[in-house]
N, C-alpha and C positions, 0 to 999 in steps of 0.2 A: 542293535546298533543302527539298523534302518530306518528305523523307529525316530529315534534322536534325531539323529540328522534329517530327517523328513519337517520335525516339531520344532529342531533347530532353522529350517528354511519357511518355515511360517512364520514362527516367531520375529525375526528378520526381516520377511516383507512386509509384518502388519509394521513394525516399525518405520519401516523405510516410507508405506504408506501415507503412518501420521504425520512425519517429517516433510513429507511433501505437501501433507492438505495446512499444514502450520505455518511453512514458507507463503501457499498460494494468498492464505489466508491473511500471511502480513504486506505480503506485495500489495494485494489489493486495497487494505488500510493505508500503505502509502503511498498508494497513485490517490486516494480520498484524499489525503492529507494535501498532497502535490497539486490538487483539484482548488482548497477550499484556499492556499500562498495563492494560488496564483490569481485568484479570483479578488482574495484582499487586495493584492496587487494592483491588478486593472480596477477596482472600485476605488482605490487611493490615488493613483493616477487620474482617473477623471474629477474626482472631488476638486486634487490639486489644481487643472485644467479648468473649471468650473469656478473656482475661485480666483486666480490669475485673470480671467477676463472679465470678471467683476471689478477687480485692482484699476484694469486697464481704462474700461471705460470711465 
């Protein structure tokens, strides 16, 4: 019975394990993701900004 419950508490934390490195693993995909909007972002903003003062003069 010791036994069990010992294989049953491994079993369990390798899980808990993978569940943890699979979250870290997409957090960090979506701080990339959050990296590469924001960067579209400020390269579109300036494009915009770039072109307006061409308008202007």
């Amino acid at each position: 019975m010791a036994a069990a419950c010992e294989a049953s508490k491994l079993l369990l934390s390798w899980k808990w394990r993978m569940v943890m490195r699979s979250m870290l693993c997409f957090t960090k995909l979506m701080a990339q993701a959050l990296d590469v909007v924001n960067c579209v972002k400020a390269s579109s903003s300036l494009l915009f900004l770039a072109v307006e003062s061409r308008l202007i003069v």
